[in-house]
C-alpha positions in Angstrom: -18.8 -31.0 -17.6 -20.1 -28.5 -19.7 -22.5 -27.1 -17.9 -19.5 -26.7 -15.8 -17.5 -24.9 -18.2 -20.0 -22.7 -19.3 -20.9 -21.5 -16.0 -16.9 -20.9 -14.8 -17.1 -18.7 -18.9 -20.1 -17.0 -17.1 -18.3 -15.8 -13.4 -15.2 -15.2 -15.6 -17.4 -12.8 -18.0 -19.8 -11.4 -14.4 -15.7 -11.0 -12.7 -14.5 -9.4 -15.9 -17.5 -6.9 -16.2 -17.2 -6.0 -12.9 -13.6 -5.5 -12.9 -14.0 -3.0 -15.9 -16.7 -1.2 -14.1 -14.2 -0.6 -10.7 -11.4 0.6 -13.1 -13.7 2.6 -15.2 -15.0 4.3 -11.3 -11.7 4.2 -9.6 -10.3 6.8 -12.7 -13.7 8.9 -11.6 -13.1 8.6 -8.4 -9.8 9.6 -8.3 -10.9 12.6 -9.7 -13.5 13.4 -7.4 -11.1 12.8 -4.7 -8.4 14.9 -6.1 -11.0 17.9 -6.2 -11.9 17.5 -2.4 -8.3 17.2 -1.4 -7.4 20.3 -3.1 -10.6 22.4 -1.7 -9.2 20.8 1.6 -5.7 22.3 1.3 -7.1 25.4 -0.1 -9.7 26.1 3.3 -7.4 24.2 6.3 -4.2 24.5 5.0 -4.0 20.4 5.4 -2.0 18.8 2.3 -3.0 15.1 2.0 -0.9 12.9 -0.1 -1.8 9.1 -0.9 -0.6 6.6 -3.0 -3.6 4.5 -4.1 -7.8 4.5 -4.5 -9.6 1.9 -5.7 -13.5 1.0 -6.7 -15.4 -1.1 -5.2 -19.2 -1.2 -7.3 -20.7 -4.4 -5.4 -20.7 -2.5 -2.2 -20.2 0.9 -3.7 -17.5 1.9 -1.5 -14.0 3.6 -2.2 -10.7 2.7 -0.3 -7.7 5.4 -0.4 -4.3 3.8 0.7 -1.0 4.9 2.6 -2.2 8.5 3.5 0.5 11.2 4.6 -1.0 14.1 6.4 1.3 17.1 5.9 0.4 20.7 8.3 0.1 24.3 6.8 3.6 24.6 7.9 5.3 21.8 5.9 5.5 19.5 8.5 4.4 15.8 8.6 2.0 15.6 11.4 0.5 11.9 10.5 0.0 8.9 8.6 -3.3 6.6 7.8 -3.0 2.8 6.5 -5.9 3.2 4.7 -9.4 4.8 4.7 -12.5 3.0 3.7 -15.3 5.0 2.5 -19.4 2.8 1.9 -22.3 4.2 0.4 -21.5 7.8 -0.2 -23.3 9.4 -3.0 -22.9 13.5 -3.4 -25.9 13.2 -4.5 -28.1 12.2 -1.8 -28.3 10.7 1.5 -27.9 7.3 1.4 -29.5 3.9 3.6 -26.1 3.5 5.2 -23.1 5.2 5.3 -19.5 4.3 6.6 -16.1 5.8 7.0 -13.7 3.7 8.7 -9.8 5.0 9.2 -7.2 2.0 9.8 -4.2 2.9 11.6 -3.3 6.6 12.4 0.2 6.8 13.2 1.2 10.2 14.7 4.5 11.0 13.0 8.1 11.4 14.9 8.1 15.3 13.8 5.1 15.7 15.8 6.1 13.7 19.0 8.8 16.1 19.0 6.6 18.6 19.5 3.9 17.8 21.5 4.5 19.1 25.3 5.7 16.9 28.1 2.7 14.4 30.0 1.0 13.1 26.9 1.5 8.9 27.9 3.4 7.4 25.5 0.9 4.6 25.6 -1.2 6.7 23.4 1.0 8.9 21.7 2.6 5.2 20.1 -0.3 3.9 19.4 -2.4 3.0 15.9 -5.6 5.0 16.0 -8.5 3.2 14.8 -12.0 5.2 13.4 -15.4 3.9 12.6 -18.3 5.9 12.1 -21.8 4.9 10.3 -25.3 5.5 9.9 -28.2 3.9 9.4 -30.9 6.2 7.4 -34.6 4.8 6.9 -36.1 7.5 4.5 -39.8 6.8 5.4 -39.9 6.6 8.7 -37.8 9.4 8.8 -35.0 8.1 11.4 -31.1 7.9 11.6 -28.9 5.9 13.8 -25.2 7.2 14.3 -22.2 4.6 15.4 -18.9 6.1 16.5 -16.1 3.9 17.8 -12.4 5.3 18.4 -9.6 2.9 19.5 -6.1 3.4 20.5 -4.7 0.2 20.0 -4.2 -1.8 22.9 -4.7 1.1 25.2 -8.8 2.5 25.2 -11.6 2.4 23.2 -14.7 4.6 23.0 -18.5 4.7 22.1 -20.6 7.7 21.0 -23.8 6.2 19.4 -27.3 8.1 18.7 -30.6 8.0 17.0 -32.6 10.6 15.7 -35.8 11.0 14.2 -37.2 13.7 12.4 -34.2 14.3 10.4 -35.1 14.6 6.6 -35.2 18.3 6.1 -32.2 18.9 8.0 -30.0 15.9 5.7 -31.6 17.7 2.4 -30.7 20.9 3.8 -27.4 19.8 4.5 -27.2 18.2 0.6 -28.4 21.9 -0.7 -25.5 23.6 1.4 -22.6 20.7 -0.1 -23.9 21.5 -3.4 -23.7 25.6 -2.9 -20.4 25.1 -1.5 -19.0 23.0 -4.1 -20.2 26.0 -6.5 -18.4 28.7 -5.1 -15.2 26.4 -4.6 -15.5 25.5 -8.2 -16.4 29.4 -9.5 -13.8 30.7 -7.5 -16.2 33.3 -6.0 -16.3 33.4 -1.4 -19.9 33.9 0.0 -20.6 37.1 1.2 -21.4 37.5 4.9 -24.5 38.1 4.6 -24.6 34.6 2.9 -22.6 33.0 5.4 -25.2 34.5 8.1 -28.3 33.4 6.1 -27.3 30.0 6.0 -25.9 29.4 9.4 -29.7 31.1 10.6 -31.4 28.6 8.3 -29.3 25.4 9.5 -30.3 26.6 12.9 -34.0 26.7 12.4 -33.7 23.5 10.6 -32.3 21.9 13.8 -34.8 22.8 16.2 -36.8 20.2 14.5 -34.9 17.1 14.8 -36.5 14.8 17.5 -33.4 13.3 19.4 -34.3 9.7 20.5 -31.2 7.6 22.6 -28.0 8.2 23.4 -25.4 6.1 24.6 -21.1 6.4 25.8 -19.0 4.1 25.9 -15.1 4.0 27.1 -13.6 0.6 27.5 -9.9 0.2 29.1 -8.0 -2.1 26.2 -5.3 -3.5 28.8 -2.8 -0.8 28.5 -4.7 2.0 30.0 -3.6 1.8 33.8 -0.4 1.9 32.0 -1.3 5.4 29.9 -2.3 7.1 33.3 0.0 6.2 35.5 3.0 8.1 32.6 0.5 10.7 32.5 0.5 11.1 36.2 4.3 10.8 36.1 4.8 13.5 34.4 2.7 15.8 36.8 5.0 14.4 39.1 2.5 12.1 41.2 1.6 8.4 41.6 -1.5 6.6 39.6 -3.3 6.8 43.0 -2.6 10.7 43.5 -4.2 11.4 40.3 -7.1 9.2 40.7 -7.8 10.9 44.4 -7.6 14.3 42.8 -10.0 13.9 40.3 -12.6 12.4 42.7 -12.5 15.3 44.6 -12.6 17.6 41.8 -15.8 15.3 41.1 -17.6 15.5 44.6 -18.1 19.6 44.0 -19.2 19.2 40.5 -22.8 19.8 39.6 -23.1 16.5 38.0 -26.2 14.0 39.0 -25.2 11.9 41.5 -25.9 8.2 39.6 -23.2 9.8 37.0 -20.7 10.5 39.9 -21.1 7.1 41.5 -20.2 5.7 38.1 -17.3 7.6 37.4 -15.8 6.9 40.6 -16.1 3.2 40.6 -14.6 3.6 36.8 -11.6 5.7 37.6 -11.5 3.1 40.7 -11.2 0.2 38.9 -10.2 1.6 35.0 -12.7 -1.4 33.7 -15.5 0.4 31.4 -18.1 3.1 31.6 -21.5 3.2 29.8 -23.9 6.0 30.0 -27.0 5.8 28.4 -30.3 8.7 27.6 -33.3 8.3 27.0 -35.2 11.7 25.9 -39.2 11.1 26.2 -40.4 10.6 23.0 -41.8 12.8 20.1 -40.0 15.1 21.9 -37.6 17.9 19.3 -35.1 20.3 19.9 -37.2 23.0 20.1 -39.0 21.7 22.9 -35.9 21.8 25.3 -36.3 25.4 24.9 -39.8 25.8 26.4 -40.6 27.0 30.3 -42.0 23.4 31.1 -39.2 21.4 30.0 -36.8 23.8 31.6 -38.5 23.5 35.1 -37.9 19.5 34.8 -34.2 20.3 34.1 -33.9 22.8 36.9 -31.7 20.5 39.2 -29.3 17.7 37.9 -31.2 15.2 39.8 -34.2 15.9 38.4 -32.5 16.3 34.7 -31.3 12.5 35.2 -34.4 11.6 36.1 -36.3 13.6 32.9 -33.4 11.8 30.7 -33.2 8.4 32.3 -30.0 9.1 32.5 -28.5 5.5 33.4 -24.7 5.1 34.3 -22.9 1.6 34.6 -19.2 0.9 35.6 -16.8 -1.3 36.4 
């Protein structure tokens, strides 16, 4: 028994430390966040209002509640549930990183507005956004996960890996850190500036050895639905529209593996996955070079260079 008391004393001490700590953060954090809001509104124009952020210093994530998204012009465009931020550090580059939006409701103001044939399956429904990576300093490789959902309507994929990417993520910390000092002194780079830095992002780029690459879009039962309102409002049936763009599809200059996919999909509006593979130790750079661009002369021979692999249903 007390053993057993002592050790509930102990969680309640480890739960009140650690309570402390989030508070102590979360007063931080709202202060970081505050700062980047306010750069935000200054550079888009984009005035983002929320009513809550907490701490999290197990996992050493963030979480910003009941977001309203409000235009240059005054006007409410959109509202987030909540947004969900792991691992980032301003700092550095962390081993894995997440940003995950719940819920993006596009606002009745904005309905308004937007012009006629936009489905009202998607236009109604709650956006959902995940994105992460996976960042192994020593061997010198990132993997990227993207997901987008409409609720109940379509989801879709955009994963890659990378290798070779450690200059161009410190390169990219040294240009968040120069940009935070001119926000905070006030001062706008020069041109020349702008121009030097652009150049040397570029040249960092060419070194980046891309690795795998893979789409994804998944029907989420209410996408027959969302195309057949689209085609509505162009004034033709579901099966119009899907005829129309298979034609526009036989003159295209795509490889032929990626057009027998994309018919069966837009056939049968079940899921699409295409996949690449680049050959390996291969960079940016290298696409540029007389050889490579002989293997990507025709599309067929570009799918076949890429492995280019397409699967539908």
């Amino acid at each position: 028994m007390k053993k057993l008391l002592i050790g509930t004393l102990v969680v309640a001490a480890i739960s009140g430390g650690i309570g402390y700590a989030n508070y102590s953060v979360t007063q931080e954090a709202k202060i970081e966040l505050d700062k980047q809001l306010a750069m935000i509104n200054t550079e888009l124009g984009v005035k983002i209002d929320y009513q809550d952020v907490s701490v999290n210093v197990l996992d050493k994530s963030f979480l910003i509640e009941k977001i309203k998204l409000v235009g240059p012009d005054g006007s409410h465009f959109a509202d987030v549930k909540s947004v969900k931020v792991m691992g980032y550090d301003p700092q550095k580059i962390t081993e894995y990183a997440e940003f995950k939006l719940k819920e993006l409701v596009i606002s009745e103001q904005l309905k308004q507005q937007l012009p006629p044939g936009i489905a009202d399956e998607f236009i109604n429904s709650k956006i959902n956004l995940l994105s992460s990576m996976k960042y192994n300093e020593n061997s010198n490789h990132a993997d990227f996960e993207n997901q987008i959902q409409s609720s109940g309507v379509a989801g879709l994929k955009f994963n890659f890996s990378l290798t070779n990417v450690k200059e161009l993520f410190d390169f990219s910390m040294q240009m968040n850190k120069q940009h935070q000092a001119q926000v905070d002194s006030g001062k706008e780079p020069t041109l020349e500036q702008q121009f030097k830095q652009q150049t040397q992002l570029m040249n960092v780029i060419q070194g980046v050895k891309p690795e795998k690459l893979n789409f994804e879009v998944a029907n989420l039962g209410k996408l027959e639905s969302a195309l057949t309102q689209l085609a509505s409002a162009q004034k033709m049936e579901l099966g119009q529209l899907k005829e129309m763009i298979k034609q526009q599809l036989t003159f295209s200059p795509a490889p032929q593996v990626l057009k027998d996919g994309l018919t069966i999909f837009i056939d049968k509006l079940g899921s699409l996955n295409i996949s690449i593979t680049v050959p390996e130790n291969m960079s940016i750079a290298d696409f540029k070079k007389p050889e490579t661009l002989q293997k990507l002369a025709s599309p067929e021979e570009m799918a076949n260079f890429l492995n280019l692999k397409v699967a539908a249903k």
